[in-house]
N, C-alpha and C positions, 0 to 999 in steps of 0.2 A: 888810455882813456883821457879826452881832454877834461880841458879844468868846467866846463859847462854839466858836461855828463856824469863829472864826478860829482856837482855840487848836485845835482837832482836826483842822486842816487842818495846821497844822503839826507836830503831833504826828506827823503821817503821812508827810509830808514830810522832814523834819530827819532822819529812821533812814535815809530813802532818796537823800538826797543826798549825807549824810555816807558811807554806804556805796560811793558813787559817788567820793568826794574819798580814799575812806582807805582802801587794797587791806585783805587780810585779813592780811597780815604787812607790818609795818611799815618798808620796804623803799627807797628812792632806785635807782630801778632803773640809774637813768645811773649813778650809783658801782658799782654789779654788773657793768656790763657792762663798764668799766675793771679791774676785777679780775685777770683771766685774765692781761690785757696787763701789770701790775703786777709780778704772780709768774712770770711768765717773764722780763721785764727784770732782776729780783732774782735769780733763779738763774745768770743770766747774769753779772752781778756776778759772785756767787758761784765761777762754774766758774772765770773769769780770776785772783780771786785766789786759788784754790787752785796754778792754776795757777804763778802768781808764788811762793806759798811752796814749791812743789817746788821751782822753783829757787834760792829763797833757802837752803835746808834744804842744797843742797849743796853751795852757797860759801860756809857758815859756817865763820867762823878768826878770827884776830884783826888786826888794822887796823893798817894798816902806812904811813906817810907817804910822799911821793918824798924829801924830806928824808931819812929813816932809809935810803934805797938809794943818794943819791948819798955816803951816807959809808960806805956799802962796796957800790960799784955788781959786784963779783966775787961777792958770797956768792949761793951760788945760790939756799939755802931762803929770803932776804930777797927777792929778786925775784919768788919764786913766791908768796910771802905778798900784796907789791905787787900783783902780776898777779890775784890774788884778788880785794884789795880795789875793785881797778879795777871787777873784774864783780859784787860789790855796790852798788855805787856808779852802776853803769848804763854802764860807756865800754868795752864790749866791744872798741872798735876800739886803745884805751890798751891793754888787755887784751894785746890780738892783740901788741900792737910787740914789749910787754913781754917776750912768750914767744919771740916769733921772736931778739931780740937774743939772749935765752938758750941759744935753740938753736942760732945761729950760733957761739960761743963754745965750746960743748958740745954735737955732735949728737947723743952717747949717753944725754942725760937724757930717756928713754922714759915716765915718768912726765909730763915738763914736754911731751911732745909730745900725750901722750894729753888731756892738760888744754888744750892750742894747738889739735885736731881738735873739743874739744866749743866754745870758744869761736866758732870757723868755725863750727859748726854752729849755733850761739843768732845768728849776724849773717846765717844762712842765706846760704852761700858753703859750697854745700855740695860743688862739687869739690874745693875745697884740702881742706875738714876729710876726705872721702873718702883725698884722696894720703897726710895725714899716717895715717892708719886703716890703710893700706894696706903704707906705710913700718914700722908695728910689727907685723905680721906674721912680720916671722922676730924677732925679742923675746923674750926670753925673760920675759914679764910674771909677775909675783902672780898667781893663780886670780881675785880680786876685778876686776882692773886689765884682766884677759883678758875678763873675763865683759860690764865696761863698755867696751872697747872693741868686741867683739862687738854688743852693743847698739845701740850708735852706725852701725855701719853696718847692721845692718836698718832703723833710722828713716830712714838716707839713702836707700836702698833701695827703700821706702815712699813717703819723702815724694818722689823723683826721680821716681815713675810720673806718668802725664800725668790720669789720674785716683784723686783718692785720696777717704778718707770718713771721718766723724768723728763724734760724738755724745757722747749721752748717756743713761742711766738713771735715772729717780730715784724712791725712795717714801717715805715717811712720812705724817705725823700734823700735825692742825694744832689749837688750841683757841683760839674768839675768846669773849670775857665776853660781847658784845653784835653774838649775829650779825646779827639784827634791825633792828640800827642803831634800837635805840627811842631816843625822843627823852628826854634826861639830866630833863624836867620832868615827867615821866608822865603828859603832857596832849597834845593833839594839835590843831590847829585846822582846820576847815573852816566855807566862806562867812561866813568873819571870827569866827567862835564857836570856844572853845576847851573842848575834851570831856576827862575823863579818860580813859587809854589803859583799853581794858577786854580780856581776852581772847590771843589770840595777839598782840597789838599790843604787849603787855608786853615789857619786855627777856629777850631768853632767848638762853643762853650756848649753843655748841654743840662739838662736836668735829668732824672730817671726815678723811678719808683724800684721801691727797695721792699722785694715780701722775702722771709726764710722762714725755716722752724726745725727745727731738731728735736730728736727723743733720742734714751738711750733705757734700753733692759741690764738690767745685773741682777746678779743671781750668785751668792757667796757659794764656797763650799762646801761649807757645812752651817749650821744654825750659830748665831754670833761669830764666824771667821769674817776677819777681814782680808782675807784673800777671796777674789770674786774675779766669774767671766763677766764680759759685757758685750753688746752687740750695740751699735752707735747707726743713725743715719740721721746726713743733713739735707735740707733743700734749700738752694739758695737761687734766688734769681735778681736781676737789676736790668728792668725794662728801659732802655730809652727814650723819650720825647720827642727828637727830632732825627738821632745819627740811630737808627732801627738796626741797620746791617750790622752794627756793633755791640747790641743788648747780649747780654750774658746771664747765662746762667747753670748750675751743677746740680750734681745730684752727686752724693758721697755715702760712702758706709766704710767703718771697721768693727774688727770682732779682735778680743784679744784677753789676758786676765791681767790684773792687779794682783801682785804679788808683795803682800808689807810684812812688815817687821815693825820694830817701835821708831827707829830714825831710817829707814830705808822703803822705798818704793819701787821694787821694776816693773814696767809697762812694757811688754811685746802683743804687736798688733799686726793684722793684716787690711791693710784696706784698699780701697777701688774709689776711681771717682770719673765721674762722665761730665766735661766740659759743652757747654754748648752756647753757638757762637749765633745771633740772627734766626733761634728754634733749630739749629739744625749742629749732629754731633761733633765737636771739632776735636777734641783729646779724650782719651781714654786713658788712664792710669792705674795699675797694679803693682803692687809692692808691699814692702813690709817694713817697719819702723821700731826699733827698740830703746826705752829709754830710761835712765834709772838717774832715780831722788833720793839725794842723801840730805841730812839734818845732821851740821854740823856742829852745830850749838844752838841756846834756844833764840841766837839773831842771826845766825848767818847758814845757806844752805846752798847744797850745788845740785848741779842734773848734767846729765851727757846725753847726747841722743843722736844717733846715725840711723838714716831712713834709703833706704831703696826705691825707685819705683821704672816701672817699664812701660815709657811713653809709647802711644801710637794715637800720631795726628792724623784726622782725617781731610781729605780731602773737599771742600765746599765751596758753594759758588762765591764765594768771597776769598779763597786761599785756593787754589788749584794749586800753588806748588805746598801746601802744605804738609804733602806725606815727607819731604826734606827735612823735617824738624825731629820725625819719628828716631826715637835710641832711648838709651838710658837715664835717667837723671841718679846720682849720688849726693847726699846732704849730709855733713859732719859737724857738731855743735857742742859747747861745753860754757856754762852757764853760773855764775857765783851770785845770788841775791843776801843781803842785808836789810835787818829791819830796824830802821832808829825810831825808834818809841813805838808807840801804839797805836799811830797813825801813820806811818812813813815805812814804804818800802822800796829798795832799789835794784835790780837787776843790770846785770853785765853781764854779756854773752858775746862770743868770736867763735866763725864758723868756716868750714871751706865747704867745696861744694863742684859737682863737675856734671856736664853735659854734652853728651854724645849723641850726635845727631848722622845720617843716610849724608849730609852734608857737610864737609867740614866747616862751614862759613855758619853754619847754624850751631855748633859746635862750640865750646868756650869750659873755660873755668872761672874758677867767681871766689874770691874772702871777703869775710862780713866782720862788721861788728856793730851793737846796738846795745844801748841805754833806753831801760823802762824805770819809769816811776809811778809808783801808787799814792795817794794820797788820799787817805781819808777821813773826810770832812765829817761837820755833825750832823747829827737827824739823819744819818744813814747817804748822802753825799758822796762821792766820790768825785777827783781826777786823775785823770791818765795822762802820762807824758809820754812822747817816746822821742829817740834820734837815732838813725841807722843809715849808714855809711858801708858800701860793697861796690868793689871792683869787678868787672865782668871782661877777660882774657878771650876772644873768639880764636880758634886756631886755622881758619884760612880767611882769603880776602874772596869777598865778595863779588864776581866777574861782571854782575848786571851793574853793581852800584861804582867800585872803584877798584880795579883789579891788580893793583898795587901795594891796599893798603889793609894790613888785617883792623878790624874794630874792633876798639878798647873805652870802655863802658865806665864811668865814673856818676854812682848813684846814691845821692842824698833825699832822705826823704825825715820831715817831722811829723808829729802830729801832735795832737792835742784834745781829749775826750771829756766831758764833764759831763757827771752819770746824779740823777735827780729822781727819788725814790717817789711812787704815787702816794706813797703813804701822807706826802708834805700835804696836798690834795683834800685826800679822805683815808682813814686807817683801813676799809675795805679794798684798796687797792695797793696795799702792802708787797704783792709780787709781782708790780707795775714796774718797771724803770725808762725813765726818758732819757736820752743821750744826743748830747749835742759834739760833735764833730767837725775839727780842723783839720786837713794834711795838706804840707808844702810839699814837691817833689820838685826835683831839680836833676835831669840826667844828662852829663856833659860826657861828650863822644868826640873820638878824634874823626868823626864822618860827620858831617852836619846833622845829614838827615835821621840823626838820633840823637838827638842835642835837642832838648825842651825841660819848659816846665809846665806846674800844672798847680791850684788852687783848689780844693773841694771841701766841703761843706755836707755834712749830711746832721739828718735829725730822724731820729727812731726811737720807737714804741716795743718793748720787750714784757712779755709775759711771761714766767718762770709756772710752769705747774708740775706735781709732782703725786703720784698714785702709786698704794703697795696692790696686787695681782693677786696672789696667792702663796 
């Protein structure tokens, strides 16, 4: 073939392979379809530490030693101060002694019992905290003092039924610099040649609307056991503004029991979750996940947790090779947190993890490690930190993109969450939380065309509501 026929041969060629190698938005469709599962685990985060600053928000006082009480073990406001500090400090059951000694000394401190029923109630012992609820009754309390005793026992009320129910709401906005994930060199390569990005392939920022909500049923064993089934489902979605083909959204459920002891937790679960990629299905996932919480003292605790699941990607007018990604996924994790003081907690977690895919090129294994921080603040406040750092091993080369070289995935990502109770507002919207959101992502690739980073920003509206059934 001369050199004329050769070059027109490829001219013709080259448009249509690369076309073939390089969708029309420039996209890592396996990071996409991790998404969904990302920002629901983060909201999750989220809801626990709002929850923790509600209760930090109302045993805020000042910090009292046992030293300061046994040098006047009679004064009473010094032992309720102590009794405080105990349930910042996390020893609800130091907590408990502390107030019972006081009430045995003095049964008329109505105040110190009302504060003795809520502590019962946070170590869920919820007959006694009931007696003492019950015991103020003829009281002559404060309006405030009446209203929270009141309160306490509809939650017992509630939470005593055999089936209760809980959830959540949420909406907002999210803005990523680089939804695209275009590659940081505005080049792209396929069949080992490297093109400039032309077109939609470019970096393009977007905005999106953010609606979820979860519920979950539990239903103990027996009357006061705290071993219980549960039955969980999420819905999560993230509309687009501009890049539509890309909007995401899931639908999830597990079912599984809680099995406790006084320092120990296992959780085995079944669950499913249906990804969808532009309204239309793109992953399906089934498996199972087992995971157990130990409390190793009252500031330091660990978890382990290995999960199963059995991908099948579907096929879409935006991924036609997508049934290639279809195999197993594996996830292994062991987890140490630390609590310094009564406001600060830290987590460290290292995990492996592997993925089998119809492809080898789809195909990889992956070690993680990640740092979380709690902090929180007053008036019920919270911040979240996080930094996570995972290597991603693919076990073939890629023939459309560069058929020499297998891809090796280096992924840092931060963030930064600050959680702001409605209660600052108005105290009628006590199970309001606004949260404001930072994440930096940075994923360097020995392939260009997965080499980016990305900026995003969201802001969201969380409603916490919760009903007992029967």
């Amino acid at each position: 073939m001369d050199n004329k026929k050769y070059s027109g041969v490829c001219s013709f060629l080259f448009p249509v392979l690369f076309s073939l190698a390089v969708p029309a938005q420039a996209v890592d469709l396996g990071a996409e379809a991790q998404k969904p599962a990302e920002a629901i685990t983060q909201g999750g985060e989220a809801a626990l530490a709002a929850e923790q600053a509600r209760a930090a928000a109302a045993d805020e006082g000042e910090d009292v030693n046992f030293s300061d009480v046994m040098a006047n073990p009679d004064d009473p406001a010094l032992n309720y101060k102590y009794a405080r500090t105990q349930v910042r400090r996390g020893d609800l059951k130091g907590a408990a002694a502390t107030l019972e000694r006081m009430l045995m000394i003095n049964p008329a401190l109505d105040d110190i019992r009302l504060f003795h029923a809520a502590v019962l109630y946070r170590m869920d012992d919820l007959g006694e905290s009931k007696a003492e609820l019950e015991t103020l009754k003829g009281a002559s309390l404060p309006p405030a003092l009446r209203a929270e005793a009141d309160n306490y026992l509809k939650m017992i009320a509630r939470r005593s039924r055999l089936l209760t129910a809980s959830g959540s709401f949420t909406v907002g906005a999210s803005y990523d610099s680089n939804r695209n994930s275009a590659p940081a060199s505005d080049e792209v390569m396929a069949l080992g040649s490297v093109f400039p990005l032309t077109g939609l392939n470019k970096r393009r920022g977007d905005a999106s609307l953010i609606t979820a909500a979860n519920a979950e049923l539990k239903r103990p064993f027996a009357a006061n056991s705290k071993n219980e089934l549960f039955l969980s489902g999420v819905y999560y979605r993230a509309d687009q503004r501009n890049l539509t083909d890309i909007s995401l959204g899931a639908l999830s459920a597990a079912a599984g029991v809680r099995l406790r002891s006084p320092r120990t937790t296992l959780t085995p679960k079944l669950v499913y979750d249906n990804v969808y990629l532009d309204n239309s299905s793109f992953l399906q996932n089934a498996g199972a996940s087992l995971r157990l919480d130990r409390r190793l003292s009252w500031n330091y605790s660990a978890y382990a947790e290995a999960r199963f699941l059995d991908q099948k990607f579907i096929v879409t007018p935006e991924a036609a090779a997508n049934w290639q990604r279809t195999g197993s996924q594996q996830y292994y994790a062991l987890g140490l947190s630390r609590i310094f003081g009564p406001s600060s907690q830290l987590e460290a977690e290292v995990s492996v993890g592997a993925k089998d895919a119809r492809k080898g090129y789809y195909a990889y294994d992956t070690l993680g490690a990640s740092l979380r921080h709690s902090w929180l603040l007053s008036r019920g406040m919270f911040l979240l930190t996080s930094a996570q750092l995972s290597r991603d091993a693919y076990r073939r080369a890629d023939a459309l993109v560069d058929p020499g070289t297998r891809r090796r995935d280096t992924i840092m990502k931060g963030s930064l969450t600050l959680g702001l109770p409605g209660s600052l507002a108005a105290k009628s919207l006590k199970n309001l939380t606004v949260t404001l959101g930072y994440e930096h992502l940075r994923d360097s690739s020995n392939i260009t065309n997965y080499t980016y980073n990305s900026d995003k920003g969201t802001l969201l509206f969380n409603y916490k509501w919760e009903a007992g059934i029967w």
